[in-house]
LOBA-155950 format. One record per residue (C-alpha): x, y, z. Coordinates in Angstrom, 2 decimals. Each point is the difference from the previous one (the first is absolute). Example, Ala and Ser with C-alpha at 12.3 -4.5 7.8 and 13.67 -1.06 7.14 Angstrom:
// LOBA-155950
[r [12.30; -4.50; 7.80]],
[r [1.37; 3.44; -0.66]],
//
This chain:
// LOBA-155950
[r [7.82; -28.57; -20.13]],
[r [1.70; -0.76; 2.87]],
[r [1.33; 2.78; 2.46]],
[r [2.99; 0.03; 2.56]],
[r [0.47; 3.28; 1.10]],
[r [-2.71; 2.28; 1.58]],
[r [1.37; 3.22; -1.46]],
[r [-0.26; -1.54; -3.59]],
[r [-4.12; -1.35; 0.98]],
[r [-1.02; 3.45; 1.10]],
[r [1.32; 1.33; -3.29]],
[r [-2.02; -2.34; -1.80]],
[r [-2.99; 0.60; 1.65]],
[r [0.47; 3.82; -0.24]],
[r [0.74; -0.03; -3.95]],
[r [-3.09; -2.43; -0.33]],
[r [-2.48; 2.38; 1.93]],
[r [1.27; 3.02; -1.79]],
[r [-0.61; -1.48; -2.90]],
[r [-3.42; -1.65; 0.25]],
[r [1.66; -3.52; -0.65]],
[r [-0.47; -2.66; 2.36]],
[r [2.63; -0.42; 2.61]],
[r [1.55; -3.14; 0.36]],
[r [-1.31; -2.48; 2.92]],
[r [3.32; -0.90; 1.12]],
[r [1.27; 2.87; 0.61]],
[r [-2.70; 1.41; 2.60]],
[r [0.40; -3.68; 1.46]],
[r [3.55; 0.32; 1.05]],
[r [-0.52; 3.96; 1.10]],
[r [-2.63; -1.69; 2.48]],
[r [1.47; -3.06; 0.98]],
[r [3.64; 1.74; 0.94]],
[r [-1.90; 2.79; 1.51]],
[r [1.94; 2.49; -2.13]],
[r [-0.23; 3.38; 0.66]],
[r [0.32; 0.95; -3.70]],
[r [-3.95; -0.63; -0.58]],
[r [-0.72; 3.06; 1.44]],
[r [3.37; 2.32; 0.01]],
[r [0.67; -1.40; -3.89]],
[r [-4.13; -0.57; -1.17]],
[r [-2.67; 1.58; 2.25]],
[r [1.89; 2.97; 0.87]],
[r [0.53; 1.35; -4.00]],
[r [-3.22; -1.02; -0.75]],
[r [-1.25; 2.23; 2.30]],
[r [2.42; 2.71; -0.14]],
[r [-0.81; 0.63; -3.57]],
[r [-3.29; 1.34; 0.88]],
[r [-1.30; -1.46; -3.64]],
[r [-3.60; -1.02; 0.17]],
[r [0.50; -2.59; -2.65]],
[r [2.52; -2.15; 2.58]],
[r [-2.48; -0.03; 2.90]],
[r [-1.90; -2.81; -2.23]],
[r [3.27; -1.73; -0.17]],
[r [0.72; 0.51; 3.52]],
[r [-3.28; -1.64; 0.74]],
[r [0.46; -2.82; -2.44]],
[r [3.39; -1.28; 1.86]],
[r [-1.11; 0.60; 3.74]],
[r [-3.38; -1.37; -0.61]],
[r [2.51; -3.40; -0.86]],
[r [2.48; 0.95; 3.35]],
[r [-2.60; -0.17; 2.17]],
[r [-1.70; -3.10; -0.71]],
[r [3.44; -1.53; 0.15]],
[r [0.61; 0.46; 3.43]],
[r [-4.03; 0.17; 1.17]],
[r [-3.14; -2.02; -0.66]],
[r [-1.22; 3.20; -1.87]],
[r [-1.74; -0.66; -3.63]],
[r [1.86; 2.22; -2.46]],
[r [-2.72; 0.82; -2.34]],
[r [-1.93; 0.97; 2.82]],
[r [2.29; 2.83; 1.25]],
[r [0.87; 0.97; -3.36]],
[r [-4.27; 0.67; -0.41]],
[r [-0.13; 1.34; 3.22]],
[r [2.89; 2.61; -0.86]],
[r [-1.63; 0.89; -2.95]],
[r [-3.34; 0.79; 1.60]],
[r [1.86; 2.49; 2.91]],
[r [2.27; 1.33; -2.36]],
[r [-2.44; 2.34; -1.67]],
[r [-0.87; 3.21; 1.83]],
[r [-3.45; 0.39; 1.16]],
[r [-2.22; 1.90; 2.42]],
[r [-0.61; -0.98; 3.20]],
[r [-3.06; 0.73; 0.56]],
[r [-0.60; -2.00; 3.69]],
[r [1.00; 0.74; 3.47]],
[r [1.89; -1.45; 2.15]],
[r [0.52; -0.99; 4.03]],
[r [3.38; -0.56; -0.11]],
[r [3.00; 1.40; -2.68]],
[r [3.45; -2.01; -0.73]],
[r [3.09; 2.00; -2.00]],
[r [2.75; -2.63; -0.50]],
[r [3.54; 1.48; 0.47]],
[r [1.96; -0.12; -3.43]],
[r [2.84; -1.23; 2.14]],
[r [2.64; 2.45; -0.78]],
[r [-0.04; 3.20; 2.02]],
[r [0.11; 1.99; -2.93]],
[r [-2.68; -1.16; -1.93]],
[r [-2.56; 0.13; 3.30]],
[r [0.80; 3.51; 0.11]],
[r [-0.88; 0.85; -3.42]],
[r [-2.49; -2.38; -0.80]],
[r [-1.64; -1.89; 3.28]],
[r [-0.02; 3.22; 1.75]],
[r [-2.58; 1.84; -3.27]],
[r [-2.13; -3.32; 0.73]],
[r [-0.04; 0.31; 3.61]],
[r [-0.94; 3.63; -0.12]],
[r [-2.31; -1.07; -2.68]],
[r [-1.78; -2.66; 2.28]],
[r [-0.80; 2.76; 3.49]],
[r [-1.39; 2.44; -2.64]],
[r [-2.30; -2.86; -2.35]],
[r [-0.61; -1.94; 3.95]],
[r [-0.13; 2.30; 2.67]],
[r [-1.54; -2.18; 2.64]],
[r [1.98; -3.35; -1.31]],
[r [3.04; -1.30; 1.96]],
[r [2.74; 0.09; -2.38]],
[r [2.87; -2.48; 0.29]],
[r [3.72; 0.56; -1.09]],
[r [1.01; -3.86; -1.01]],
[r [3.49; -0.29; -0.22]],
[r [3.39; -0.01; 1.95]],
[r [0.28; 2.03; 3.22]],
[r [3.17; 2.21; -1.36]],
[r [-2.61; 0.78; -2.71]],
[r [-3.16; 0.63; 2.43]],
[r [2.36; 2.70; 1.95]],
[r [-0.21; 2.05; -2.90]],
[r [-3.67; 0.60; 1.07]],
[r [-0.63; -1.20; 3.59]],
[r [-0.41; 3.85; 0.90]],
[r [-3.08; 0.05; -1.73]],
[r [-2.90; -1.02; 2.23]],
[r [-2.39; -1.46; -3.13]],
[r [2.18; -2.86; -0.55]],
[r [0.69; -3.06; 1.54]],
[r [2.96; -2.08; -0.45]],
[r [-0.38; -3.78; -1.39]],
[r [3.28; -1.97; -0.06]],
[r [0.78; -1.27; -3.29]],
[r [3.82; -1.23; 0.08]],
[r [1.41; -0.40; -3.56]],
[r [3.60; -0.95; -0.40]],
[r [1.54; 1.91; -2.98]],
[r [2.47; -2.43; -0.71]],
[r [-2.00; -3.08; 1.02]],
[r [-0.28; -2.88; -2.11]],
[r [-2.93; -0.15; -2.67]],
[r [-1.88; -2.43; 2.55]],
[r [0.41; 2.11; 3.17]],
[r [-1.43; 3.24; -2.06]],
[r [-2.59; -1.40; -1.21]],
[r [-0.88; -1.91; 3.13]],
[r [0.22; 3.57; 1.69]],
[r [-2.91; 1.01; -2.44]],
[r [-1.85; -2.45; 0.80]],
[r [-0.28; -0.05; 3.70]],
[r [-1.28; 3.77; -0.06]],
[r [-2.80; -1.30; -1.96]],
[r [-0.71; -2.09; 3.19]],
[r [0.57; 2.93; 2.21]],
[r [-2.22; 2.37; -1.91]],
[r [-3.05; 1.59; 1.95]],
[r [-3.09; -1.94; -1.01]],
[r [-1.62; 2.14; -2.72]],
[r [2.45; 2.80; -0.36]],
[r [0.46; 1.58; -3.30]],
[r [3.70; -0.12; -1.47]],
[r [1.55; 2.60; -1.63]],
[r [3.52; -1.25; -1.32]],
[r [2.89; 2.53; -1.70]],
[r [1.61; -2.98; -1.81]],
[r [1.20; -1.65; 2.81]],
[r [2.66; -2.60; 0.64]],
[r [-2.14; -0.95; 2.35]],
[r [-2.71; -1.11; -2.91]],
[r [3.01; -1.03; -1.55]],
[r [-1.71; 2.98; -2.28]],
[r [-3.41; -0.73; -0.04]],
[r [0.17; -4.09; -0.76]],
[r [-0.31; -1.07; 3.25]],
[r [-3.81; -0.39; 1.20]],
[r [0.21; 1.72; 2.98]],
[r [-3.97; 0.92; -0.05]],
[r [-2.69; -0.21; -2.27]],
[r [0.39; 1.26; -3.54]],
[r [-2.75; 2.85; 0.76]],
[r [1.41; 1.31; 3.40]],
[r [3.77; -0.07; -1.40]],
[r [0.32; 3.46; -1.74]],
[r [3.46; -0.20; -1.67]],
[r [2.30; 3.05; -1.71]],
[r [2.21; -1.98; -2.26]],
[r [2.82; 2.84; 0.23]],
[r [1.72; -1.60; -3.03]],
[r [-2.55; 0.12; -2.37]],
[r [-2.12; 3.01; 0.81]],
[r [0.32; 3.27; -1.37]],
[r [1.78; -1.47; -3.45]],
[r [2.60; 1.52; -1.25]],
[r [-0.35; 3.31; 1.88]],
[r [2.48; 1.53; 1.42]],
[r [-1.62; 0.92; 3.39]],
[r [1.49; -1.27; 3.26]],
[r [-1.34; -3.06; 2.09]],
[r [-1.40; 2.29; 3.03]],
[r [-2.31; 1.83; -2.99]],
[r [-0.66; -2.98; -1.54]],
[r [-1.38; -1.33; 3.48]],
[r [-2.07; 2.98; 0.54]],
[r [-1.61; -0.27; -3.36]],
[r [-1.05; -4.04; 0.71]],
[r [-1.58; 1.33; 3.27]],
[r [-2.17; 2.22; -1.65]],
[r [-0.88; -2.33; -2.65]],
[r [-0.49; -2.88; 2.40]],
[r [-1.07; 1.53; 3.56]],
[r [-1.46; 3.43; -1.23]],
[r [2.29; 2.01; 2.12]],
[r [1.88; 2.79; -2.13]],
[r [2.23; 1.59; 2.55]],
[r [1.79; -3.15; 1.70]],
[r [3.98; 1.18; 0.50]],
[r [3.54; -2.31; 0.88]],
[r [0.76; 0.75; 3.64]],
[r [1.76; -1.32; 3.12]],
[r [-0.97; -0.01; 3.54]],
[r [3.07; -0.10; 2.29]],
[r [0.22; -0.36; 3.59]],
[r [2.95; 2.62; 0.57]],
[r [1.89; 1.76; 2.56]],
[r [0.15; 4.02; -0.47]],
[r [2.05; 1.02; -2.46]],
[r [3.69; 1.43; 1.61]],
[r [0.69; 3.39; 0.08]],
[r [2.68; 1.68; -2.23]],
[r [-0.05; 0.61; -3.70]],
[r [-1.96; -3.03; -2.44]],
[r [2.13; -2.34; -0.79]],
[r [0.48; -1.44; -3.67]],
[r [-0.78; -3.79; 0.37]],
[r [1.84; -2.86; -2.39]],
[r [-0.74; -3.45; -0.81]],
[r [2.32; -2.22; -1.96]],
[r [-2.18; -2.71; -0.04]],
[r [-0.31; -2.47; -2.87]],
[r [-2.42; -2.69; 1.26]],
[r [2.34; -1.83; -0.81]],
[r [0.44; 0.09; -3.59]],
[r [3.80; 1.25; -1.33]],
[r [-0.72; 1.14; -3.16]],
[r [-2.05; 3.22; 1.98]],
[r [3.27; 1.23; 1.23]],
[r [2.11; 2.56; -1.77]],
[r [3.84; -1.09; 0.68]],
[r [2.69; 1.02; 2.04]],
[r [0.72; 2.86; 0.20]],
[r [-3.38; 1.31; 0.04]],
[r [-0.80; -0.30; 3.76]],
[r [2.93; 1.05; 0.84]],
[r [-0.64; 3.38; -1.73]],
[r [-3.67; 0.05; 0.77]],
[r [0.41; 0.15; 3.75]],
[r [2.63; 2.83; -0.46]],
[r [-1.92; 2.13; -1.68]],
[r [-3.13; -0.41; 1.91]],
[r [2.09; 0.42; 3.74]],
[r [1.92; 3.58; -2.30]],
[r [-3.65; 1.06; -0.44]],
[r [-0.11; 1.62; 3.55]],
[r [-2.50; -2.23; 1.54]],
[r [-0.19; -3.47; 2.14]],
[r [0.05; -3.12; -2.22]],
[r [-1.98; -3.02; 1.91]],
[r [0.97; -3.39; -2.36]],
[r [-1.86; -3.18; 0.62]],
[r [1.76; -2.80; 0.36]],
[r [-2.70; -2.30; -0.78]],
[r [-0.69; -3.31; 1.46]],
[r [3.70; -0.88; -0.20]],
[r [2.74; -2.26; -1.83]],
[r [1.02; 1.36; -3.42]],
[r [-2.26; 2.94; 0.03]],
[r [1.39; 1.43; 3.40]],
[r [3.69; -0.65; -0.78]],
[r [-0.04; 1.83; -3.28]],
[r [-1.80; 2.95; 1.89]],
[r [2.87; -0.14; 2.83]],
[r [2.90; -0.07; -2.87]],
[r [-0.87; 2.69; -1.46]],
[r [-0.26; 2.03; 3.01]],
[r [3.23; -0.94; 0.82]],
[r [1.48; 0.67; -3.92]],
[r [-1.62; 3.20; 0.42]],
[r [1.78; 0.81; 3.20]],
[r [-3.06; 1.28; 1.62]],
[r [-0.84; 0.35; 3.44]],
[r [-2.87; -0.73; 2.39]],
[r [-0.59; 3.48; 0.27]],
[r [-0.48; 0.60; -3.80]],
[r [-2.11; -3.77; -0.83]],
[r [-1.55; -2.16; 2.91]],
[r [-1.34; -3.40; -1.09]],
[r [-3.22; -1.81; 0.89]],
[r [-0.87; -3.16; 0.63]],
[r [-3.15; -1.14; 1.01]],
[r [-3.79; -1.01; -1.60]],
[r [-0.25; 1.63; -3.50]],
[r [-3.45; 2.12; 1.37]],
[r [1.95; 1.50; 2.38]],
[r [2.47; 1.49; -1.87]],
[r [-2.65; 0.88; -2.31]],
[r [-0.74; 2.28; 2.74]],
[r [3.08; 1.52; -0.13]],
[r [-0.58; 0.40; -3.82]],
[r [-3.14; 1.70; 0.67]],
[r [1.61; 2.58; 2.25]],
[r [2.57; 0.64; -2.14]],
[r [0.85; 2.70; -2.84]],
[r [1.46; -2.50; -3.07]],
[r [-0.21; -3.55; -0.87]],
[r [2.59; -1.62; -2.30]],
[r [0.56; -4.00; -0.50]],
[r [-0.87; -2.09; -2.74]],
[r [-3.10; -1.29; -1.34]],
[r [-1.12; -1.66; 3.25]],
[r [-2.25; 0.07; 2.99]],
[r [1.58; 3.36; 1.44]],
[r [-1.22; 2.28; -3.11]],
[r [-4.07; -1.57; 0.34]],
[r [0.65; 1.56; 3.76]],
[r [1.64; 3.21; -1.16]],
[r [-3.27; 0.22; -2.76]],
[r [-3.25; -1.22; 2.44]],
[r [1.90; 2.78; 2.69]],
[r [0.35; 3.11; -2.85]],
[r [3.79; 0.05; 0.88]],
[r [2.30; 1.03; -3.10]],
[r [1.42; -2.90; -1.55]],
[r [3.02; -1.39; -2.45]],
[r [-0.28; -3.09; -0.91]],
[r [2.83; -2.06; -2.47]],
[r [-1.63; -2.67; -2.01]],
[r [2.65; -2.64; -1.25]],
[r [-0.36; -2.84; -1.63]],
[r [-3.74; 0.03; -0.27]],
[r [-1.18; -2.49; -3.34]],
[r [-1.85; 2.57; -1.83]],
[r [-1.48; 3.50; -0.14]],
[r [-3.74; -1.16; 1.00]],
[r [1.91; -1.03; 3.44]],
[r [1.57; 3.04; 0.78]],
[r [-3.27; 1.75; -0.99]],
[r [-2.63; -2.38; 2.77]],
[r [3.15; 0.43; 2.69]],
[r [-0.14; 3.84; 0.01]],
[r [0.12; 1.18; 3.64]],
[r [-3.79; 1.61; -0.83]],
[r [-1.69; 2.46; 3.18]],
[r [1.05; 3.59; 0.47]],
[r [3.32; 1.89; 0.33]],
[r [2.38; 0.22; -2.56]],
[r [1.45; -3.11; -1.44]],
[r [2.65; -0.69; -2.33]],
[r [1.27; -3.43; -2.09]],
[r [3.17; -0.27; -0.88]],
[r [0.94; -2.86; -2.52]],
[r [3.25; -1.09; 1.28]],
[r [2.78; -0.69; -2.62]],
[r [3.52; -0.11; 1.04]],
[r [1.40; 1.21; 3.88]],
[r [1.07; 3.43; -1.04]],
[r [-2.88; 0.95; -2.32]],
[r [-2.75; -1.08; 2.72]],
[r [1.70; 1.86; 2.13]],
[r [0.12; 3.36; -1.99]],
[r [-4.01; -0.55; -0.23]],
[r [-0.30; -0.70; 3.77]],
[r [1.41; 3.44; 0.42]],
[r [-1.83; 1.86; -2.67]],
[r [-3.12; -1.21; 1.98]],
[r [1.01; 1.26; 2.98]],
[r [0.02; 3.50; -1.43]],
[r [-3.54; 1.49; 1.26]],
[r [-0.87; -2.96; 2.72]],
[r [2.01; 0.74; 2.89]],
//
């Protein structure tokens, strides 16, 4: 079959590795050789989203084939390698030095990397433990004085070669010896990559483990640590350089980030609404801006729409940990489902989160914002009846 249009490929591939039928040759070909985003945005990222043990196989199956397109790697022998880590099993050595790999996305560290990291001082407590993975990511942690920060650029919208390559060159920049304990990391390109030896790279395949239970990703982490490292109380948390919190009542703290991805956003004129009833509710309203472009704008317009002042919402821009300081000083949280409410949870601070457009109910269950303080999901539907459950879970949090 031939194939012209990436969109059309991806959709192949995806139906094919759904359905346990082989996926067409061609169609993976062109993805790679046009560089197409849609191999991960349109294939990988499902896959993984659907948090369906049966798919990691078929995950395997087709990356196994992508990287030995674009590397001198034998297939078969990642595919046997990944089946050999894959499997949870006691540790039962020691170890010199430790190495967490970032998951990439801020989010995810928080509520995953972080459980491992704690996981690692507690199992390890004369090792030096490494961070690997990008510095915005490290600065999440950098205030705690057990771990070290190895740079592991990874470009999220890279080209299949450069993300893979980026893999690959932390293998060569691994400490001699160190044991590897990796959350299902882009940087593993999840766990195919052979970044160490099979025995000294533990792995928690976040996709498949746990089945079809409906427990969150952060308990789900905590449970492979015991099974794996023997440590039973390992916890998400953050580790924030920060300046003192300002005087003056807590502020609620918002986040309208998407990473990216529209279908998370409830429409116009949601925002709009949502910042006026948060600056009615009597107390400051600090609303990140993000790292820019489409994100910040849509933040700014509906500041404006809402004919708000500076004195009722200020905005932040700046590094994601530091205003997940500001989080942690503050009384509420409310965004969607994104790095903000994994701060809000590891912190205790009360939090609302609106899930939209997530691809199933196992998703919205391993995203819960899991650690103390009250927390509340809100399934968003249309603008106005999000917005009459944004209020009713303001009742009793502020």
């Amino acid at each position: 079959m031939v194939f012209c249009d990436p969109s059309e490929a991806a959709a192949a591939i995806l139906t094919a590795c759904r359905s346990g039928a082989p996926w067409e040759p061609a169609a993976l070909d062109l993805l790679i050789e046009t560089n197409s985003p849609s191999l991960f945005s349109e294939v990988v990222e499902p896959l993984s989203d659907a948090f369906e043990p049966a798919l990691c196989a078929a995950y395997a199956e087709l990356f196994c084939a992508v990287v030995a397109r674009v590397s001198d790697l034998d297939p078969a022998l990642l595919r046997e390698r990944y089946e050999a880590i894959r499997r949870p099993r006691l540790f039962a050595g020691e170890a010199a030095q430790v190495c967490v790999l970032s998951r990439v996305t801020l989010g995810a560290d928080l509520a995953v990397t972080s459980v491992l990291l704690d996981a690692a001082k507690k199992r390890f407590p004369d090792a030096r433990i490494y961070f690997a993975g990008p510095a915005k990511n490290f600065e999440l942690f950098n205030a705690d004085p057990r771990i070290k920060h190895l740079p592991a650029p990874y470009q999220r919208h890279g080209t299949v070669r450069e993300r893979i390559a980026a893999g690959l060159a932390l293998a060569e920049a691994l400490p001699a010896g160190a044991l590897l304990l990796d959350p299902d990391s882009r940087l593993s390109q999840l766990g195919l990559l052979p970044l160490a030896p099979p025995e000294r790279h533990l792995f928690f395949e976040s996709r498949g483990y746990g089945g079809a239970s409906q427990d969150s990703i952060t308990a789900l982490a905590k449970r492979w640590c015991e099974e794996v490292l023997g440590v039973s109380d390992a916890r998400n948390y953050a580790a924030v350089s920060a300046d003192p919190a300002p005087s003056g009542p807590e502020p609620i703290t918002v986040s309208l980030g998407t990473g990216g991805n529209a279908a998370k956003r409830v429409p116009d004129p949601f925002e709009t609404e949502l910042m006026q009833c948060l600056a009615a509710a009597g107390r400051p309203v600090l609303a990140d801006l993000g790292a820019g472009g489409e994100e910040e704008a849509r933040v700014q317009q509906a500041i404006t729409n809402a004919t708000l002042s500076s004195k009722c919402v200020n905005v932040w821009k700046g590094s994601f940990a530091n205003f997940a300081s500001s989080i942690a000083a503050s009384r509420l949280y409310v965004g969607y489902d994104s790095s903000g409410q994994h701060a809000a949870a590891v912190f205790g601070i009360p939090r609302i989160t609106i899930f939209a457009g997530f691809p199933n109910e196992r998703f919205l269950a391993r995203w819960q914002p899991d650690g103390p303080g009250a927390s509340r999901a809100i399934k968003a539907t249309n603008p106005d009846e999000t917005m009459a459950q944004v209020r009713a879970g303001l009742t009793g949090l502020l």
